[in-house]
mmCIF entry with sequence, helices, sheets and N, C-alpha, C, O atoms, coordinates in Angstrom:
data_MODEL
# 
_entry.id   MODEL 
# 
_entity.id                         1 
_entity.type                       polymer 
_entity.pdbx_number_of_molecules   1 
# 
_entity_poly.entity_id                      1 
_entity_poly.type                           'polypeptide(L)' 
_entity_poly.nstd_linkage                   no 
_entity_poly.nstd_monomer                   no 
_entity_poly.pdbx_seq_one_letter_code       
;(UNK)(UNK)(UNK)(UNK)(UNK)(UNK)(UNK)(UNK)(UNK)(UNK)(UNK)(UNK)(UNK)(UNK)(UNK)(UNK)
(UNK)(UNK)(UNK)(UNK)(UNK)(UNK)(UNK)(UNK)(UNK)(UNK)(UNK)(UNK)(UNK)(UNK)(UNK)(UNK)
(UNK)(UNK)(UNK)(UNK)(UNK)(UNK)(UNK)(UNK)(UNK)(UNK)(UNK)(UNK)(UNK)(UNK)(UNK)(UNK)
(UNK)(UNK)(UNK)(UNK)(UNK)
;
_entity_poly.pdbx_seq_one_letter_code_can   XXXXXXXXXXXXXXXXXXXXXXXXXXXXXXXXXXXXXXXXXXXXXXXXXXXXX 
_entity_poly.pdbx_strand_id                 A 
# 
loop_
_entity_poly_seq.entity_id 
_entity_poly_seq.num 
_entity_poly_seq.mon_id 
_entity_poly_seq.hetero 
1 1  UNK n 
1 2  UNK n 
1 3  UNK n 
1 4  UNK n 
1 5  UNK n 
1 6  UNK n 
1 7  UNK n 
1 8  UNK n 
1 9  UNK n 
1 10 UNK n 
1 11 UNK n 
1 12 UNK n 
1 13 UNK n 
1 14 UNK n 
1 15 UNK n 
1 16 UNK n 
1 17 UNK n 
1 18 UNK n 
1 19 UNK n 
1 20 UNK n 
1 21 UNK n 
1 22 UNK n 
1 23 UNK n 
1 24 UNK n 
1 25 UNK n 
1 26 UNK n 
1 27 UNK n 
1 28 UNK n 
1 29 UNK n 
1 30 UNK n 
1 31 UNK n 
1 32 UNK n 
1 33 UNK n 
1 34 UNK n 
1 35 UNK n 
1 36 UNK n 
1 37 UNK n 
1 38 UNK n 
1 39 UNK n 
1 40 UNK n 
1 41 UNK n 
1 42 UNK n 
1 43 UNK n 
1 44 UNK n 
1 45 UNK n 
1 46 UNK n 
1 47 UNK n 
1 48 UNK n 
1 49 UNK n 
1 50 UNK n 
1 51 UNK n 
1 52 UNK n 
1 53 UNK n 
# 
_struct_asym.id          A 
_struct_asym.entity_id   1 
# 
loop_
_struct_conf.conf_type_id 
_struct_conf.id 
_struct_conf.pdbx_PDB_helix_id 
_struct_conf.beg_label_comp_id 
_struct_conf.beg_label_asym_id 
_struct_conf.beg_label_seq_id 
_struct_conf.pdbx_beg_PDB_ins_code 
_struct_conf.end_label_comp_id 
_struct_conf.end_label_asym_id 
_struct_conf.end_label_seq_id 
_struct_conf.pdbx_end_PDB_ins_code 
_struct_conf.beg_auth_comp_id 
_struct_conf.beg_auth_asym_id 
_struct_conf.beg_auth_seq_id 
_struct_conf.end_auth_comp_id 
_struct_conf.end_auth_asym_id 
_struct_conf.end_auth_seq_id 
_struct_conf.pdbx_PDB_helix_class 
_struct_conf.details 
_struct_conf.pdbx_PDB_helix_length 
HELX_P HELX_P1 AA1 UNK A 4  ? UNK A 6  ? UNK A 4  UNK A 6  5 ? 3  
HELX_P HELX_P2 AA2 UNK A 8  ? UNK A 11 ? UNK A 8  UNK A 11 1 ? 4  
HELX_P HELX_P3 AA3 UNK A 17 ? UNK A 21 ? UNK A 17 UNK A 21 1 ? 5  
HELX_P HELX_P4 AA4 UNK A 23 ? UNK A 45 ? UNK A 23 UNK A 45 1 ? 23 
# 
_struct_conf_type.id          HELX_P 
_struct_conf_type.criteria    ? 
_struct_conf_type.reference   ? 
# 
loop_
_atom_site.group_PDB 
_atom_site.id 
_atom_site.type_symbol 
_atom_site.label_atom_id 
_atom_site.label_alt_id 
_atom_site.label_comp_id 
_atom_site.label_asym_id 
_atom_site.label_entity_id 
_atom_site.label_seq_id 
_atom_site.pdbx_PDB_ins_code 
_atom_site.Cartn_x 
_atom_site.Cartn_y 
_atom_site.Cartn_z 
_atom_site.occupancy 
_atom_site.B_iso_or_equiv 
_atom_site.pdbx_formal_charge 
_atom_site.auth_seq_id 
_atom_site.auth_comp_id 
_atom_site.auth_asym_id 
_atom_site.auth_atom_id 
_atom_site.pdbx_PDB_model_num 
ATOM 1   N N  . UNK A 1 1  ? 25.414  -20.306 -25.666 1.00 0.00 ? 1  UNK A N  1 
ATOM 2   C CA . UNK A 1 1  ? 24.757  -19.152 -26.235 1.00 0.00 ? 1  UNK A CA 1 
ATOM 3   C C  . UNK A 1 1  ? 24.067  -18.276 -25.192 1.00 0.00 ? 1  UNK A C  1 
ATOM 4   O O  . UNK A 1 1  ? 23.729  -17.164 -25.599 1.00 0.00 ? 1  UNK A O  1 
ATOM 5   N N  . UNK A 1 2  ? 23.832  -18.540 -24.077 1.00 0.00 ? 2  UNK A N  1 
ATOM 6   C CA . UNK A 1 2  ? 23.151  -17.719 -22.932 1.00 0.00 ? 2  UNK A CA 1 
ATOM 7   C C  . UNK A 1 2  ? 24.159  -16.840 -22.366 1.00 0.00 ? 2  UNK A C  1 
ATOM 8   O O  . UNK A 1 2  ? 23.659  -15.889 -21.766 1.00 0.00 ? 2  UNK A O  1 
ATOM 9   N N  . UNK A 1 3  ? 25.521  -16.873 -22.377 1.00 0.00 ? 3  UNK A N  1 
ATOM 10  C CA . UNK A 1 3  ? 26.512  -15.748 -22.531 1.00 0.00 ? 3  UNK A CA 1 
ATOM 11  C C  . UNK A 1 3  ? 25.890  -14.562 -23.816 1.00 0.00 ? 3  UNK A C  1 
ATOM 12  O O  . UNK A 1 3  ? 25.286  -13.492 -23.729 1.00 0.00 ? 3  UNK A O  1 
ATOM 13  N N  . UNK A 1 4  ? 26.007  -14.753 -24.086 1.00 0.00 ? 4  UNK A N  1 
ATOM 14  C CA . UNK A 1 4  ? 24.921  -13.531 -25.271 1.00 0.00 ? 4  UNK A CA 1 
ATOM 15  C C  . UNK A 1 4  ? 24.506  -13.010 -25.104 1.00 0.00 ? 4  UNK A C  1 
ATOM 16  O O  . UNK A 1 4  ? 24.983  -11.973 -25.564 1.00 0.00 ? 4  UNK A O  1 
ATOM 17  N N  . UNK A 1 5  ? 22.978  -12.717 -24.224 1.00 0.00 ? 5  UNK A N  1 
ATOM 18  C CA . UNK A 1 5  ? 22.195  -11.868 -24.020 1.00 0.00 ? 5  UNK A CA 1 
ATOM 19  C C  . UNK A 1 5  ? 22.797  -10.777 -23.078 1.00 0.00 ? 5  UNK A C  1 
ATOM 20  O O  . UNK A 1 5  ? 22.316  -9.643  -23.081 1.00 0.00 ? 5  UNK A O  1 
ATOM 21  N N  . UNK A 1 6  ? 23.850  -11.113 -22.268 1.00 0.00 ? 6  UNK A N  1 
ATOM 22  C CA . UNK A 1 6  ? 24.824  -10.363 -21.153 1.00 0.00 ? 6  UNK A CA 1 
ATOM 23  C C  . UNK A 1 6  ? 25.683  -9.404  -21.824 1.00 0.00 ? 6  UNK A C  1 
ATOM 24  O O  . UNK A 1 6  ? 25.979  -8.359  -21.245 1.00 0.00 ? 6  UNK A O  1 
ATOM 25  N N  . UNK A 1 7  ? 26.059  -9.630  -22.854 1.00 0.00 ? 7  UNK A N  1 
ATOM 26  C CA . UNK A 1 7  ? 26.935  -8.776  -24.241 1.00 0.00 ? 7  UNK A CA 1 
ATOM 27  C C  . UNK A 1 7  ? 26.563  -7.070  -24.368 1.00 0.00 ? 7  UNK A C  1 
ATOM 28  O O  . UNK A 1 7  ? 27.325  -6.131  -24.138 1.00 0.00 ? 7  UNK A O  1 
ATOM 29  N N  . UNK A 1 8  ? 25.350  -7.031  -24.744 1.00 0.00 ? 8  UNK A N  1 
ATOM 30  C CA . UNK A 1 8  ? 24.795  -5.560  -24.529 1.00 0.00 ? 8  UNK A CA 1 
ATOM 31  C C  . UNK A 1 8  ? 25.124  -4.948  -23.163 1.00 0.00 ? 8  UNK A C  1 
ATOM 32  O O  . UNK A 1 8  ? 25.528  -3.787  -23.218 1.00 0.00 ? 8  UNK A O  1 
ATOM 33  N N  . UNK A 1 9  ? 25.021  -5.553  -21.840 1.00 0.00 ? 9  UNK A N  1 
ATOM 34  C CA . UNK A 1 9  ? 25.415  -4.811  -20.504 1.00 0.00 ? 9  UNK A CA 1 
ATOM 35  C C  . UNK A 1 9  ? 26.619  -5.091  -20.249 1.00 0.00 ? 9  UNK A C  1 
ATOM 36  O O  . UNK A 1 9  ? 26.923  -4.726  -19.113 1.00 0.00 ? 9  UNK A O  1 
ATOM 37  N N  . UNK A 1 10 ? 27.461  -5.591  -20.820 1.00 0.00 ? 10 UNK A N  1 
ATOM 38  C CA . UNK A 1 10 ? 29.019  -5.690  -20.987 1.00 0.00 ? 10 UNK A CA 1 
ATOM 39  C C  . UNK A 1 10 ? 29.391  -4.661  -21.917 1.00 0.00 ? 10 UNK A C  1 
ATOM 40  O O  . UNK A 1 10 ? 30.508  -4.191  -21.700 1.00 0.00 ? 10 UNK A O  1 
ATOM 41  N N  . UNK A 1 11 ? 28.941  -4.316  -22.618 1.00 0.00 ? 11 UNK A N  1 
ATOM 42  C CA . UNK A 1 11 ? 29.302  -2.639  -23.631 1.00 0.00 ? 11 UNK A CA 1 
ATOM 43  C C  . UNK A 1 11 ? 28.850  -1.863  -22.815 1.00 0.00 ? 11 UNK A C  1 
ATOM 44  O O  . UNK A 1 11 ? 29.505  -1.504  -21.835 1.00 0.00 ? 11 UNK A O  1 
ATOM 45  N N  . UNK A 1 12 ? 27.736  -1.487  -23.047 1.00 0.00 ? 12 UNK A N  1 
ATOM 46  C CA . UNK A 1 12 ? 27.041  0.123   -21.800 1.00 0.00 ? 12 UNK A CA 1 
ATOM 47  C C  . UNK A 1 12 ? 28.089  0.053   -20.858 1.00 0.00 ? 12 UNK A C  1 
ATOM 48  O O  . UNK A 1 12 ? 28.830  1.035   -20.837 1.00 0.00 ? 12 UNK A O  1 
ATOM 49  N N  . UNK A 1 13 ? 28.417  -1.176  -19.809 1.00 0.00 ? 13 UNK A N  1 
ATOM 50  C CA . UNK A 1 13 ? 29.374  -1.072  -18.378 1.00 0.00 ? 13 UNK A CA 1 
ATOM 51  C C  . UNK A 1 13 ? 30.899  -0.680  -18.478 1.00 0.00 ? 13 UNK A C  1 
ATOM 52  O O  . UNK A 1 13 ? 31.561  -0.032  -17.668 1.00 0.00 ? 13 UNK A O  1 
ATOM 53  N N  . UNK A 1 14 ? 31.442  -1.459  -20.150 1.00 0.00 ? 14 UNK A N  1 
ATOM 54  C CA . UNK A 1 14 ? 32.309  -1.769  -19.487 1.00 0.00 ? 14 UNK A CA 1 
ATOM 55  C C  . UNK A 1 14 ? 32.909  -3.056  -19.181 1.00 0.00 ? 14 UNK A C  1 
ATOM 56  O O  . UNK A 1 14 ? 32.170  -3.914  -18.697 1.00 0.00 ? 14 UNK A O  1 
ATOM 57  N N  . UNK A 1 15 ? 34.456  -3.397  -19.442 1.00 0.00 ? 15 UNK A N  1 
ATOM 58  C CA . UNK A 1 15 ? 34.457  -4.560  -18.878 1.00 0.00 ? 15 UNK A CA 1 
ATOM 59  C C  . UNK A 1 15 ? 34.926  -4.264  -17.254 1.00 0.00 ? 15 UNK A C  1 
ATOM 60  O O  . UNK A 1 15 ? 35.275  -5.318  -16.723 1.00 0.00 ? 15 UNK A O  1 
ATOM 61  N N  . UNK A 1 16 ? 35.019  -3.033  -16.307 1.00 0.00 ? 16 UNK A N  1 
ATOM 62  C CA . UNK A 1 16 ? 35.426  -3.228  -14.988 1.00 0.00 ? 16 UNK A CA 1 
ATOM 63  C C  . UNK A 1 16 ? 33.954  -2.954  -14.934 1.00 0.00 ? 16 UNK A C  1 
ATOM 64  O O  . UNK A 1 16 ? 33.492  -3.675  -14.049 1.00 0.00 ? 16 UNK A O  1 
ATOM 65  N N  . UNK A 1 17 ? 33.290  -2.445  -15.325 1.00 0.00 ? 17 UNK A N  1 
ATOM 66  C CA . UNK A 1 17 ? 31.851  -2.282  -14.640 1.00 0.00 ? 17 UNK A CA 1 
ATOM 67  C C  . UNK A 1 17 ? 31.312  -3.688  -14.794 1.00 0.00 ? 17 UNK A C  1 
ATOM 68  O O  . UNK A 1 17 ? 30.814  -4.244  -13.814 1.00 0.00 ? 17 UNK A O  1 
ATOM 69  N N  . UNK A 1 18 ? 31.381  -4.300  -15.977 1.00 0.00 ? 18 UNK A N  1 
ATOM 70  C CA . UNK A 1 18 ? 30.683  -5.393  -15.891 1.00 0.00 ? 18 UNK A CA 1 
ATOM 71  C C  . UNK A 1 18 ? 31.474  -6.696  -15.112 1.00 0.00 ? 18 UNK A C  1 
ATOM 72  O O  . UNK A 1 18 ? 30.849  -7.749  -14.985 1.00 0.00 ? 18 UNK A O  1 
ATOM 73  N N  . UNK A 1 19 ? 32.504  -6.613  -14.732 1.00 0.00 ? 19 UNK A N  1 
ATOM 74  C CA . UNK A 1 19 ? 33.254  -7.208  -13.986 1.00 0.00 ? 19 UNK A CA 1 
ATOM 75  C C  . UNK A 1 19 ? 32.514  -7.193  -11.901 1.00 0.00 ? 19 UNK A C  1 
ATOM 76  O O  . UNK A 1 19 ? 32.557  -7.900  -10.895 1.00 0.00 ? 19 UNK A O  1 
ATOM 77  N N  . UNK A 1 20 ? 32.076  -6.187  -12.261 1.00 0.00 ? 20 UNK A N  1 
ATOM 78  C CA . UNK A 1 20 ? 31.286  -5.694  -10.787 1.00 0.00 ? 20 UNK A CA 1 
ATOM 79  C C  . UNK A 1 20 ? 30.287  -5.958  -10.869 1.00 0.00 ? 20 UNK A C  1 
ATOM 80  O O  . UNK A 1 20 ? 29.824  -5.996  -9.729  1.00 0.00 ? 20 UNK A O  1 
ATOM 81  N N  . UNK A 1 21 ? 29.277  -6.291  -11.864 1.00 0.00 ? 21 UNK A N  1 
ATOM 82  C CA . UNK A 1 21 ? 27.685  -6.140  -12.333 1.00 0.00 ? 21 UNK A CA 1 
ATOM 83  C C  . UNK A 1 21 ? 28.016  -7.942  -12.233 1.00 0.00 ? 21 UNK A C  1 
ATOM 84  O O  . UNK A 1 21 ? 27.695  -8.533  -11.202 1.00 0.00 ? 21 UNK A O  1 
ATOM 85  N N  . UNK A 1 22 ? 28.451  -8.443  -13.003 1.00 0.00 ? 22 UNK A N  1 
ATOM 86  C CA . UNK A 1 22 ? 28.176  -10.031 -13.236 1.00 0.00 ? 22 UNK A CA 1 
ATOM 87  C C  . UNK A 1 22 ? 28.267  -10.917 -11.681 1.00 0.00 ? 22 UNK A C  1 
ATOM 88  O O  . UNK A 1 22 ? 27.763  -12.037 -11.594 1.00 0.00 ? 22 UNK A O  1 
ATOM 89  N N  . UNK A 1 23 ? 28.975  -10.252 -10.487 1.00 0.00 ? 23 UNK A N  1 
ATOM 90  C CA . UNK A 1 23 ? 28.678  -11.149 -9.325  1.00 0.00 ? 23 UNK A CA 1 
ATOM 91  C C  . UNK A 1 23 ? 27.141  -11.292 -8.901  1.00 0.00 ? 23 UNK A C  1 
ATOM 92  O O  . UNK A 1 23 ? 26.352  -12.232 -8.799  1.00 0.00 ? 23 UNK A O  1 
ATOM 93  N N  . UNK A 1 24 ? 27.089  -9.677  -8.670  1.00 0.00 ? 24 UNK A N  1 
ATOM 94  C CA . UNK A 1 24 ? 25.694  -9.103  -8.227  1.00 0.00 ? 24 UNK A CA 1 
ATOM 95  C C  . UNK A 1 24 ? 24.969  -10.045 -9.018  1.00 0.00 ? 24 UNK A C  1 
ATOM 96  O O  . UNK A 1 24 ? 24.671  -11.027 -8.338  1.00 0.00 ? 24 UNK A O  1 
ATOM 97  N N  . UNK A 1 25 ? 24.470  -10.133 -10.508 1.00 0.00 ? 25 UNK A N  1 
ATOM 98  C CA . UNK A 1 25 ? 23.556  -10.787 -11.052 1.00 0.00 ? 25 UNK A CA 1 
ATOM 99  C C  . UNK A 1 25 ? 23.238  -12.062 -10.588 1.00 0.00 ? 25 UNK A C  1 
ATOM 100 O O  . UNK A 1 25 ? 22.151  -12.600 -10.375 1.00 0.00 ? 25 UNK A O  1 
ATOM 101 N N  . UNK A 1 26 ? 24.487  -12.479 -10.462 1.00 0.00 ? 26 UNK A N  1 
ATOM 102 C CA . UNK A 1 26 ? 24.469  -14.327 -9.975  1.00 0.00 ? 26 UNK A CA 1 
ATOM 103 C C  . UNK A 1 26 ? 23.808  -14.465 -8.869  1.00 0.00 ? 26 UNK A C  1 
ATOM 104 O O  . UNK A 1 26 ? 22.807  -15.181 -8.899  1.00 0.00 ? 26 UNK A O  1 
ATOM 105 N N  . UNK A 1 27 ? 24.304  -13.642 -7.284  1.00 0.00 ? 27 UNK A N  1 
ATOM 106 C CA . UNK A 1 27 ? 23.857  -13.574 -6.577  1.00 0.00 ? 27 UNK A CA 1 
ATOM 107 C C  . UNK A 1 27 ? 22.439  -13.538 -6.535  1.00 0.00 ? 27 UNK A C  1 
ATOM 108 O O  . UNK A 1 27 ? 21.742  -14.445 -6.079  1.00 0.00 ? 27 UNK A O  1 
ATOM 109 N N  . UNK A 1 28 ? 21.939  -12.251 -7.120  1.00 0.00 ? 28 UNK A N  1 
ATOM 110 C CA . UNK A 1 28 ? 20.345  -12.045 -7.289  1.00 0.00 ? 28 UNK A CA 1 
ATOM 111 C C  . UNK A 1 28 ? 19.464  -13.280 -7.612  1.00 0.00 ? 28 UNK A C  1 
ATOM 112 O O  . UNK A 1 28 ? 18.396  -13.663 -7.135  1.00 0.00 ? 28 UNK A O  1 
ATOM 113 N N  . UNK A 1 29 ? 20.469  -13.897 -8.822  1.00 0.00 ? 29 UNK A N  1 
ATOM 114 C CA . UNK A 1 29 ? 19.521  -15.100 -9.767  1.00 0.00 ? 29 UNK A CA 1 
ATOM 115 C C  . UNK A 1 29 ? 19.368  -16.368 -8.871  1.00 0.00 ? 29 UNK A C  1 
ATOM 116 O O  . UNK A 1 29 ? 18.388  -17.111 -8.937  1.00 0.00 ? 29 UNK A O  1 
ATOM 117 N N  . UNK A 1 30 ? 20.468  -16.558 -7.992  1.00 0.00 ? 30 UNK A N  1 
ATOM 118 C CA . UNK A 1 30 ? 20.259  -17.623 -7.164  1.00 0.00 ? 30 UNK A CA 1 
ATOM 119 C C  . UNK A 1 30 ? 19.307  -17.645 -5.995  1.00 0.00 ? 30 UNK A C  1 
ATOM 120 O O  . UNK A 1 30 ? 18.520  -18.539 -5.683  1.00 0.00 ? 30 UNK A O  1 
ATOM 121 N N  . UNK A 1 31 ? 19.519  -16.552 -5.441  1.00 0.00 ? 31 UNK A N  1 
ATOM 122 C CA . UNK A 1 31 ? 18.323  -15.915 -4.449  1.00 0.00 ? 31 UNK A CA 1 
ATOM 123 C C  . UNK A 1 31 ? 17.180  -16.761 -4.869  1.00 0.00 ? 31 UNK A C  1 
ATOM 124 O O  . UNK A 1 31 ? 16.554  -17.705 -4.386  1.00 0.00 ? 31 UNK A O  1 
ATOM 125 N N  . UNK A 1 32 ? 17.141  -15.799 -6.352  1.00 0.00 ? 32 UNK A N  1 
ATOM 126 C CA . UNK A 1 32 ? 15.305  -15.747 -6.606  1.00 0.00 ? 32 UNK A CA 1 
ATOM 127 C C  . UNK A 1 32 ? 15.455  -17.386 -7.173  1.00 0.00 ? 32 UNK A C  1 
ATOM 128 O O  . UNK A 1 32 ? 14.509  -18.148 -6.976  1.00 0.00 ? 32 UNK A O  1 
ATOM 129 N N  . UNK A 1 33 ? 16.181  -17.673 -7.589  1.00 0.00 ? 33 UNK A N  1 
ATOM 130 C CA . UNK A 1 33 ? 15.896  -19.438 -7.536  1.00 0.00 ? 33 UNK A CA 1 
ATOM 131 C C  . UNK A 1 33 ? 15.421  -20.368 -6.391  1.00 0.00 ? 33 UNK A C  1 
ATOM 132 O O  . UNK A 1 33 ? 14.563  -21.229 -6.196  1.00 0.00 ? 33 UNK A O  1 
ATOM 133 N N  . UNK A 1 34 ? 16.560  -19.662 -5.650  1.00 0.00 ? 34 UNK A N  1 
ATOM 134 C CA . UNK A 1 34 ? 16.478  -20.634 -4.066  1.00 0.00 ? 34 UNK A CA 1 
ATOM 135 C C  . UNK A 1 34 ? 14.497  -20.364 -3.529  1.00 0.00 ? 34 UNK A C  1 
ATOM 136 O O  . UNK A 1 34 ? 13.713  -21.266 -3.234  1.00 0.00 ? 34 UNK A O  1 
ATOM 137 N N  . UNK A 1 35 ? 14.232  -18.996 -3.566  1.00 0.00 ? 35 UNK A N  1 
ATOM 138 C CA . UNK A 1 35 ? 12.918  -18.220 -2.890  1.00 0.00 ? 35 UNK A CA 1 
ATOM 139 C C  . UNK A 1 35 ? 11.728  -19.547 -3.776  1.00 0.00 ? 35 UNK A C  1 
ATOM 140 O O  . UNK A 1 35 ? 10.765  -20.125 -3.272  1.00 0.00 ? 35 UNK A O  1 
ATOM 141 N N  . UNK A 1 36 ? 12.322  -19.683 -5.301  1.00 0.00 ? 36 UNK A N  1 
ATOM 142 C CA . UNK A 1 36 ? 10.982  -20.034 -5.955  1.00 0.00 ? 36 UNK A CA 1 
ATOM 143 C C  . UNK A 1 36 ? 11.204  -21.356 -5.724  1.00 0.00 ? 36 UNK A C  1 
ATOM 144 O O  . UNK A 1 36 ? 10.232  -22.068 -5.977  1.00 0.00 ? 36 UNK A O  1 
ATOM 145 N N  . UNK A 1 37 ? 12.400  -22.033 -5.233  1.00 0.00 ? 37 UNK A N  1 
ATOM 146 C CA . UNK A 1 37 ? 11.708  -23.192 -5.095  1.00 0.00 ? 37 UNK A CA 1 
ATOM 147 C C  . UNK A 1 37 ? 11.403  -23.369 -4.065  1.00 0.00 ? 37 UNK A C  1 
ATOM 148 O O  . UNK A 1 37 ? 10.748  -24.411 -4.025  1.00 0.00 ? 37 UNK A O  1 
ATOM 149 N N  . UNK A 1 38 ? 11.535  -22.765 -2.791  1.00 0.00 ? 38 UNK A N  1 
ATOM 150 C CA . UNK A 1 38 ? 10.709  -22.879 -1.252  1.00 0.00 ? 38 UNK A CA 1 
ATOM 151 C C  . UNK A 1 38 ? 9.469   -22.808 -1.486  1.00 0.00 ? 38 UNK A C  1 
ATOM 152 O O  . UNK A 1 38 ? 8.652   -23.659 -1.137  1.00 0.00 ? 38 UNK A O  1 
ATOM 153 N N  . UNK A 1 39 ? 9.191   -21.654 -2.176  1.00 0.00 ? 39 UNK A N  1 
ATOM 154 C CA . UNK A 1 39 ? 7.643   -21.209 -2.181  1.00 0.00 ? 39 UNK A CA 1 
ATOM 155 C C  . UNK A 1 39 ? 6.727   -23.133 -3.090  1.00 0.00 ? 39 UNK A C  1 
ATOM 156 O O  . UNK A 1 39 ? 5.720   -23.737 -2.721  1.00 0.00 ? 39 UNK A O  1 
ATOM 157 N N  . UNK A 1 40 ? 7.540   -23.396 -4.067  1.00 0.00 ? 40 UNK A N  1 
ATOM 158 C CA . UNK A 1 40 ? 6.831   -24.285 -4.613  1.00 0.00 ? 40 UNK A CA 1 
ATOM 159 C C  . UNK A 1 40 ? 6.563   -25.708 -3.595  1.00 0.00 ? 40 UNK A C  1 
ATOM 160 O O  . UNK A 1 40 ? 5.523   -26.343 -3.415  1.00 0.00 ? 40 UNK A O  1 
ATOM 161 N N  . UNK A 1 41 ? 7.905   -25.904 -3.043  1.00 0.00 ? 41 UNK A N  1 
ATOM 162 C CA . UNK A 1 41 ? 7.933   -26.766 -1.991  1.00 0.00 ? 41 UNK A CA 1 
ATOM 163 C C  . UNK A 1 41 ? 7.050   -26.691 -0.571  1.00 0.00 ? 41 UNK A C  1 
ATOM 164 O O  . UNK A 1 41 ? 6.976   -27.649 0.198   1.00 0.00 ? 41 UNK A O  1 
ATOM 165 N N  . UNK A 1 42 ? 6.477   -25.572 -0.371  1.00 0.00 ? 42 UNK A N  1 
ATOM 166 C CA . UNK A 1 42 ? 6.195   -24.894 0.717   1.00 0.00 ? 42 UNK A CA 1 
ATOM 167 C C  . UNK A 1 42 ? 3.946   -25.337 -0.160  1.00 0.00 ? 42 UNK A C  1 
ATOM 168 O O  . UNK A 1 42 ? 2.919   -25.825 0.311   1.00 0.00 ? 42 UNK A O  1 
ATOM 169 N N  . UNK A 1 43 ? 4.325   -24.813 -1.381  1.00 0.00 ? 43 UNK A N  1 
ATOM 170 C CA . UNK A 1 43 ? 2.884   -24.994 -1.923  1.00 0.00 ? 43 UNK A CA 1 
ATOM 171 C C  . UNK A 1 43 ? 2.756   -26.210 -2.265  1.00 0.00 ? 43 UNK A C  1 
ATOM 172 O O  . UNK A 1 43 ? 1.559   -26.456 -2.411  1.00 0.00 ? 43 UNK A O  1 
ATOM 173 N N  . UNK A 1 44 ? 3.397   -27.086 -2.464  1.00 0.00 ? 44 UNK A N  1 
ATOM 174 C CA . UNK A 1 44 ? 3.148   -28.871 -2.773  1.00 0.00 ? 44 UNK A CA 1 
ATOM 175 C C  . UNK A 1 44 ? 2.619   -29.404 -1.155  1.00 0.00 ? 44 UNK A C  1 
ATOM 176 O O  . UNK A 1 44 ? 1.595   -30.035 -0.891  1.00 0.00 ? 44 UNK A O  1 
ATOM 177 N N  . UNK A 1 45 ? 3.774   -28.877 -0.135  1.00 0.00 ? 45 UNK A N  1 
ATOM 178 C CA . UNK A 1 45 ? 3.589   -29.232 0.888   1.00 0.00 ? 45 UNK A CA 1 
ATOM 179 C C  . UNK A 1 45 ? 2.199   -29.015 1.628   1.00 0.00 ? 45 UNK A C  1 
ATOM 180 O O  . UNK A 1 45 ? 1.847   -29.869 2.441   1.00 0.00 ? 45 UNK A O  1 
ATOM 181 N N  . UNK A 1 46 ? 1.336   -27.829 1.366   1.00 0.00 ? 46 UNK A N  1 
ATOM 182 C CA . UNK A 1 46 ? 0.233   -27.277 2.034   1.00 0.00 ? 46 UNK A CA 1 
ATOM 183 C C  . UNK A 1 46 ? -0.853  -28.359 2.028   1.00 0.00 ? 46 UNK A C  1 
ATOM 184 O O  . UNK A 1 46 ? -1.104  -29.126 1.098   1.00 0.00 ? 46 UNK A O  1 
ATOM 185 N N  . UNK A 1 47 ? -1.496  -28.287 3.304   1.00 0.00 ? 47 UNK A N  1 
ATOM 186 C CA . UNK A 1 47 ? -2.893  -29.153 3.178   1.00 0.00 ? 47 UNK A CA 1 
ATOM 187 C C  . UNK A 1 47 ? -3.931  -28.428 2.251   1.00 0.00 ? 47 UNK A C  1 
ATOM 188 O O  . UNK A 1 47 ? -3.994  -27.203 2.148   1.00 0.00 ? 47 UNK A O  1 
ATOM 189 N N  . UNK A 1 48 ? -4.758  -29.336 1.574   1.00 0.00 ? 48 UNK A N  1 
ATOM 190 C CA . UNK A 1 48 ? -5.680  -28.529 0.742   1.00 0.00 ? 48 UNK A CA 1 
ATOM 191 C C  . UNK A 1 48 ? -6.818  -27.729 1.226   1.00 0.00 ? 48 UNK A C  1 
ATOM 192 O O  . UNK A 1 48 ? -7.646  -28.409 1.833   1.00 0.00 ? 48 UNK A O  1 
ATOM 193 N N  . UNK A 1 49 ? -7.077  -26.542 1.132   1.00 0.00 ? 49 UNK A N  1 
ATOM 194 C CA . UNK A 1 49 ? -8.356  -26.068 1.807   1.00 0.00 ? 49 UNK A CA 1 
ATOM 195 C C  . UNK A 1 49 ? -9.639  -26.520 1.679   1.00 0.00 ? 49 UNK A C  1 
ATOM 196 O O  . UNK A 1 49 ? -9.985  -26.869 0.551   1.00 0.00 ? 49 UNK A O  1 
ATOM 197 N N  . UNK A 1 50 ? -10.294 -26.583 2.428   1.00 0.00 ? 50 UNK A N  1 
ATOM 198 C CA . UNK A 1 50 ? -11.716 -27.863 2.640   1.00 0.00 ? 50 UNK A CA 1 
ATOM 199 C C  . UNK A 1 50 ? -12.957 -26.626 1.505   1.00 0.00 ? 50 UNK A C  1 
ATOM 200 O O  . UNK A 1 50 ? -13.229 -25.494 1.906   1.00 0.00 ? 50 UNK A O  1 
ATOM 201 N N  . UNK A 1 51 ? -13.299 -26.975 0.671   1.00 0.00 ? 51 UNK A N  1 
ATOM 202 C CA . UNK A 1 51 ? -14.266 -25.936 0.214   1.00 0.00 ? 51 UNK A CA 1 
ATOM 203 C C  . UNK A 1 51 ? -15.495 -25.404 1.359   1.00 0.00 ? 51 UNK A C  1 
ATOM 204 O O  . UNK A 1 51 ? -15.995 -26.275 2.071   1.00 0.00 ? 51 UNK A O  1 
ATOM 205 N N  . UNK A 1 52 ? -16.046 -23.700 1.537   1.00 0.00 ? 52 UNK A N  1 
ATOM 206 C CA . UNK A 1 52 ? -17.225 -24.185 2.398   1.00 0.00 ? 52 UNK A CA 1 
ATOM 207 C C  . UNK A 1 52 ? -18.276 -24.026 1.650   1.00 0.00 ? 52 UNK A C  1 
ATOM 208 O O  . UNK A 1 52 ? -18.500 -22.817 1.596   1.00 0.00 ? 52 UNK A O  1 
ATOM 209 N N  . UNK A 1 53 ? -19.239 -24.768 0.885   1.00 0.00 ? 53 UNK A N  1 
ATOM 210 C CA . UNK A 1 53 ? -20.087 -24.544 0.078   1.00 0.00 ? 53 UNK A CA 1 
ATOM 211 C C  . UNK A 1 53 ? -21.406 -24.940 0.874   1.00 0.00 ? 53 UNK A C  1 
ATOM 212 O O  . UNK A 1 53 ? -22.507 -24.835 0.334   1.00 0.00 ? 53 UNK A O  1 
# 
């Protein structure tokens, strides 16, 4: 069912437009996957800051 929500920008495009649009997306989505899990890995990894009270 997550094919679905892609349906509406497959009409507006087109199926050669959306044929061109659906790499790009993947690409993008993996990016920002790959980025968020560094950043989380990167923030698990951090030493904790010492409070200065």
């Amino acid at each position: 069912m997550k094919h679905l929500k892609y349906m509406p920008i497959a009409f507006l495009a087109g199926a050669h437009g959306f044929a061109l649009l659906a790499p790009y997306l993947a690409i993008c989505a993996a990016a920002n996957a790959l980025m968020l899990q560094r950043r989380r890995r990167a923030a698990a990894l951090a030493p904790a800051q010492p409070s200065s009270l």
